[in-house]
C-alpha positions as CSV (number, residue, x, y, z in Angstrom):
1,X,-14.1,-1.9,15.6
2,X,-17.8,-1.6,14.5
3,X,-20.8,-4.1,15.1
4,X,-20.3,-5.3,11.3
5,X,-16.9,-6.5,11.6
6,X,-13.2,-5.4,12.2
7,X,-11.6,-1.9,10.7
8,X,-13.3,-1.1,7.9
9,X,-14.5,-4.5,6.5
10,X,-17.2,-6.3,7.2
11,X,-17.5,-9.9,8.3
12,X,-18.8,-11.3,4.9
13,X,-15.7,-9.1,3.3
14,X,-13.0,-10.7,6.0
15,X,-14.1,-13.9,5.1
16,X,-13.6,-13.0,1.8
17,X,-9.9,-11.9,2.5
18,X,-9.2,-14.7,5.0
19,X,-9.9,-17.1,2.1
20,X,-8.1,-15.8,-0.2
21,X,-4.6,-15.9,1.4
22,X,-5.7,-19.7,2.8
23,X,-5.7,-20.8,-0.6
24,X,-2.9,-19.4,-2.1
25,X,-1.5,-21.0,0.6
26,X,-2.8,-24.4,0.0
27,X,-2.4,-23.8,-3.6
28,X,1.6,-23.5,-2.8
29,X,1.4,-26.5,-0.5
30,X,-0.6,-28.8,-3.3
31,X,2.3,-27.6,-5.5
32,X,5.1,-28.3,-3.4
33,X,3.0,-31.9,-2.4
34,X,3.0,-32.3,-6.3
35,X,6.8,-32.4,-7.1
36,X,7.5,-34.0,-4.3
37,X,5.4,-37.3,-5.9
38,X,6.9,-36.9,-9.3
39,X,10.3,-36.3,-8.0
40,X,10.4,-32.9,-9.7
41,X,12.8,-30.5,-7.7
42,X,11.9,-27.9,-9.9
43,X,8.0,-28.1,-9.3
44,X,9.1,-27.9,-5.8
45,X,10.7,-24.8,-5.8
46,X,8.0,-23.3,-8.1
47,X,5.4,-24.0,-4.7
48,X,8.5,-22.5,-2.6
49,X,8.4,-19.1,-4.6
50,X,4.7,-18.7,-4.1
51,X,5.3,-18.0,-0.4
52,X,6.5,-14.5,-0.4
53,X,3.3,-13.5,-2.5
54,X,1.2,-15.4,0.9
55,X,3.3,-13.3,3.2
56,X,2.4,-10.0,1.7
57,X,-1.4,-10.9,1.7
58,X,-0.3,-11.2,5.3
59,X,0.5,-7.4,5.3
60,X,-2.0,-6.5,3.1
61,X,-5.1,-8.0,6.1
62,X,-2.7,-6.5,8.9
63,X,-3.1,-3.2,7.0
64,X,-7.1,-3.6,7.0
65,X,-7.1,-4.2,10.7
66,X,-5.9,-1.2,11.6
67,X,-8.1,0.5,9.5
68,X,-5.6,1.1,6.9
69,X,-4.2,3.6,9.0
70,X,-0.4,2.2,8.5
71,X,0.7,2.9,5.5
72,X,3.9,1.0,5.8
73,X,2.0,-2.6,6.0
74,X,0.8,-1.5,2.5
75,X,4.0,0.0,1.1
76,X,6.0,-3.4,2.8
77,X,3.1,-5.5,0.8
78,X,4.0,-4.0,-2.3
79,X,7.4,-4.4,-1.8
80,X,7.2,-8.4,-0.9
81,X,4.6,-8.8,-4.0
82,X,7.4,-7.5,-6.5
83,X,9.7,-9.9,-5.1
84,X,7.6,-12.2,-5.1
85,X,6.3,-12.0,-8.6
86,X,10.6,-12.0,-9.4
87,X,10.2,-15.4,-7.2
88,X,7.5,-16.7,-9.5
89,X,9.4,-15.8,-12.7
90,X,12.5,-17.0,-11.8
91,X,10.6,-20.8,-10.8
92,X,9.0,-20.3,-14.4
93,X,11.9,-20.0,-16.0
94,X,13.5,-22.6,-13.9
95,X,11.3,-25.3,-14.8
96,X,11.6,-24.1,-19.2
97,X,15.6,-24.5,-18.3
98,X,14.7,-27.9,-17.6
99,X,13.1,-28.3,-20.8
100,X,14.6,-25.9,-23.7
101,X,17.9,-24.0,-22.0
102,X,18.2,-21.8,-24.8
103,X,14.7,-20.8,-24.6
104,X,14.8,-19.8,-21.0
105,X,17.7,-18.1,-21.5
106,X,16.1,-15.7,-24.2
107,X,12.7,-15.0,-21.8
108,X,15.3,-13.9,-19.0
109,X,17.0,-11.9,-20.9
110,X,13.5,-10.1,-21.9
111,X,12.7,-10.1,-18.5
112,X,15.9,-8.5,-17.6
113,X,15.4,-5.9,-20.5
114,X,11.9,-5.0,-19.0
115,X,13.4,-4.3,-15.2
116,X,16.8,-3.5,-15.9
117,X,16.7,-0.5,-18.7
118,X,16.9,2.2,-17.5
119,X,15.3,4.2,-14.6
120,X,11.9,2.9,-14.0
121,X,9.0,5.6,-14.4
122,X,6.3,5.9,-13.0
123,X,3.1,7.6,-14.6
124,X,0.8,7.7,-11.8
125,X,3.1,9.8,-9.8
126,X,6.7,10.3,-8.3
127,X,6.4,8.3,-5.3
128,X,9.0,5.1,-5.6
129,X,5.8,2.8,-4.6
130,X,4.2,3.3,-8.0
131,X,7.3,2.7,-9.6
132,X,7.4,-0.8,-7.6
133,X,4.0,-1.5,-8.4
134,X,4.7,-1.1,-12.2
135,X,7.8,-3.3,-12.0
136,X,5.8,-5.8,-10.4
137,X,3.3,-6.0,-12.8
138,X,5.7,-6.4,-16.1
139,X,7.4,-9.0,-14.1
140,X,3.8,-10.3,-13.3
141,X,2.8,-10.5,-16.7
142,X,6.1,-11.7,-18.5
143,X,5.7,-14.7,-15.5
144,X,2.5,-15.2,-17.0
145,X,3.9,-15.2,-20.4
146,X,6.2,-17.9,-20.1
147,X,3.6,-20.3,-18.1
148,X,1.8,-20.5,-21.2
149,X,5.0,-21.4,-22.9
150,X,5.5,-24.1,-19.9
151,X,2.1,-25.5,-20.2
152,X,2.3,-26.1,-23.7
153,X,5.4,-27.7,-24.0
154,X,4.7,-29.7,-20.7
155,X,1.4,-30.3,-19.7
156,X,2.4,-32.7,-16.4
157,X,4.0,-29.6,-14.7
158,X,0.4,-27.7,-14.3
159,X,-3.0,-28.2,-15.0
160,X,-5.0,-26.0,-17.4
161,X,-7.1,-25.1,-14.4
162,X,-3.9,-23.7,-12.4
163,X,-3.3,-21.5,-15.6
164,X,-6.1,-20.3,-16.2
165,X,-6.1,-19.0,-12.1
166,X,-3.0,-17.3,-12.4
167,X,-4.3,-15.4,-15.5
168,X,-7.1,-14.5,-14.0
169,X,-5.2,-12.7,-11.2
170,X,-5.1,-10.1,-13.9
171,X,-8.8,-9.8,-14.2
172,X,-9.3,-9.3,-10.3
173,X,-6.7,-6.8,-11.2
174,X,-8.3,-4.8,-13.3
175,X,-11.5,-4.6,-12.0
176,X,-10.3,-3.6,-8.7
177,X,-9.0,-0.4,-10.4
178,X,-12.0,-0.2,-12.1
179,X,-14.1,-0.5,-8.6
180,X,-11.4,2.3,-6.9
181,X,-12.7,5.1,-9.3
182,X,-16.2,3.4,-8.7
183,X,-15.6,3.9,-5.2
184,X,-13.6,7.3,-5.2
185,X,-15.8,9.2,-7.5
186,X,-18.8,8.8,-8.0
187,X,-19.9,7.0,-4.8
188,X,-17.8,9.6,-2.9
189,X,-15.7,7.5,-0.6
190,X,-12.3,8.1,0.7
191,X,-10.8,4.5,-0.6
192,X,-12.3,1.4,-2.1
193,X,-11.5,-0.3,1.4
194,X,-14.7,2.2,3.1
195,X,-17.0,0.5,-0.1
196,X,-17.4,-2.8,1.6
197,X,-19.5,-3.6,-1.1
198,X,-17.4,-2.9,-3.8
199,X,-14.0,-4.2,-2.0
200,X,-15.8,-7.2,-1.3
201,X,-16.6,-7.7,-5.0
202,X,-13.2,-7.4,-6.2
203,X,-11.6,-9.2,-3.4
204,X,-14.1,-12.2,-4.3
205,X,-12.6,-12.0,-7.8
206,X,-8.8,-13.0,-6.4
207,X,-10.6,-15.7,-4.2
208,X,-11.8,-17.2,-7.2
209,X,-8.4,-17.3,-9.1
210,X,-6.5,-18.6,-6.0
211,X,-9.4,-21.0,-5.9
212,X,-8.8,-21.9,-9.1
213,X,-4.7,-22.2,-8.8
214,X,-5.1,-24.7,-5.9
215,X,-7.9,-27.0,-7.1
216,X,-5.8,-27.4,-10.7
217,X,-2.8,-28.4,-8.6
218,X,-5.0,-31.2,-6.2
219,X,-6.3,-32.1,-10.0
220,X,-2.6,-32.6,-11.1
221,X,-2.1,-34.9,-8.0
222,X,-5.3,-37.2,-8.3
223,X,-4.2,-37.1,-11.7
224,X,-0.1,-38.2,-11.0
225,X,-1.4,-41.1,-8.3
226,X,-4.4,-42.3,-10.6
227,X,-1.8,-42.8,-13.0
228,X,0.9,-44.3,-10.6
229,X,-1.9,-47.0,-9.8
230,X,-3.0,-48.0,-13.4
231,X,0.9,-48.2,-13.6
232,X,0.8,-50.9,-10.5
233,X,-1.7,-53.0,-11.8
């Protein structure tokens, strides 16, 4: 523990982190609140599957308290995410079944293509961790895919806002690999984690697209009960 904060991050930087998994976590409880009003099961279950993505930002601050010392939290993060990201697709998909069968069908069966054909490879090395990663980011992205789909066929399930967070996952994404060579090379350090600075920038990026997820959904829900009233009147 230093003076600064606990591990390797600073206060400012586990605020930052602490945040972040808060509201995903309200995000998935505004979503669950949300189908619950309209009496969509399926919106429900879409605010279920966003749970195992909460638990492995769990792992992931359990990983920075010990000073990223355990590499098994981050390996068990990793592991949750893809699952997770399945979770989210699945709920997607769900909700288009609703709409166009046939349609779902056909993005599952990409999906399945994607996962399922053969070995998966990893090109940033051997270790069956990359491989996961990679997995977890073509299921990431076909999820992300088919929301666009959803929202344009059915713009009471999400708000533009809550779309546009989820998308933007990807940008926190890329520039925290970005911000690792930063970090690694030429600032010299051992991992991105000892560049509080630099973590703390990235990490503020994925606080800002959870941010984004949840306040869409509570917009949804102001939206649903403004409407129920008019209704009333």
């Amino acid at each position: 523990m230093n003076l600064a904060g606990i591990g390797l991050l600073s206060l400012p930087n586990w605020a930052i982190h602490i945040s972040s998994s808060l509201e995903w976590g309200v995000a998935s409880l505004l979503i669950y609140r949300y189908g619950k009003l309209c009496a969509r099961k399926e919106i429900r279950i879409f605010g279920l599957s966003m749970l195992p993505h909460w638990i492995g930002s769990l792992f992931i601050l359990a990983y920075h308290i010990t000073t990223d010392s355990i590499a098994l939290l981050l390996d068990l993060s990793e592991v949750i995410n893809l699952f997770g990201s399945i979770s989210l697709l699945m709920a997607t998909i769900n909700l288009l079944k609703a709409r166009e069968k046939r349609a779902a069908t056909s993005f599952a069966a990409l999906m399945a293509a994607l996962m399922f054909s053969g070995k998966p490879q990893s090109y940033l090395g051997e270790d069956i961790f990359d491989a996961i990663l990679q997995v977890s980011s073509i299921v990431y992205l076909t999820f992300l895919i088919l929301l666009v789909v959803l929202y344009r066929r059915d713009k009471s399930v999400f708000s533009g806002l809550t779309v546009a967070g989820f998308w933007f996952v990807v940008v926190f994404i890329s520039v925290t690999v970005f911000f690792m060579y930063l970090a690694t090379v030429p600032r010299g350090y051992a991992s991105l984690s000892h560049d509080d600075l630099l973590h703390g920038s990235a990490e503020s990026l994925l606080t800002m697209s959870n941010l984004m997820i949840a306040l869409g959904a509570h917009r949804q829900i102001r939206k649903f009960e403004a409407g129920k009233e008019n209704n009333q009147r």
